[in-house]
C-alpha positions, 0 to 999 in steps of 0.5 A, spaced: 504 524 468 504 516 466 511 517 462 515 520 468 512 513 470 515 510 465 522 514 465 523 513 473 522 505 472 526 504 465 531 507 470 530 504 476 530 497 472 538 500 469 541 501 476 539 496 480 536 490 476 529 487 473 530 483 480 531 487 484 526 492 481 521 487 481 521 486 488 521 494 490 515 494 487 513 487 490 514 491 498 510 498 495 504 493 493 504 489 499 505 496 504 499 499 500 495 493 502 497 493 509 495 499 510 489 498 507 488 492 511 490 496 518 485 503 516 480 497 515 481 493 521 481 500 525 474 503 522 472 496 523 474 497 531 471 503 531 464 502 528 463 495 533 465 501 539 460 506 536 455 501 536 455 498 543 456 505 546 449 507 541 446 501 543 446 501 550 
């Protein structure tokens, strides 16, 4: 599986370019964290609203 990896990227860094490559990579890390950042923010949410209705 790693050397698919290795594959695609070595031909992505061909057609489109070091740069360009670089910063697709860039956009798919900062997606990730994102999304991290949004599903921890939601499960945040939902336990303060768990604990106030149990609270009570």
């Amino acid at each position: 599986m790693p050397i698919l990896l290795i594959i695609l990227l070595a031909i992505l860094i061909a057609q489109v370019g070091f740069w360009d490559t670089l910063a697709a990579l860039f956009g798919a890390v900062a997606l990730v964290v994102l999304f991290l950042l949004v599903l921890a923010a939601a499960i945040a949410i939902g336990a303060y609203l768990l604990f106030r209705r149990v609270w009570r």
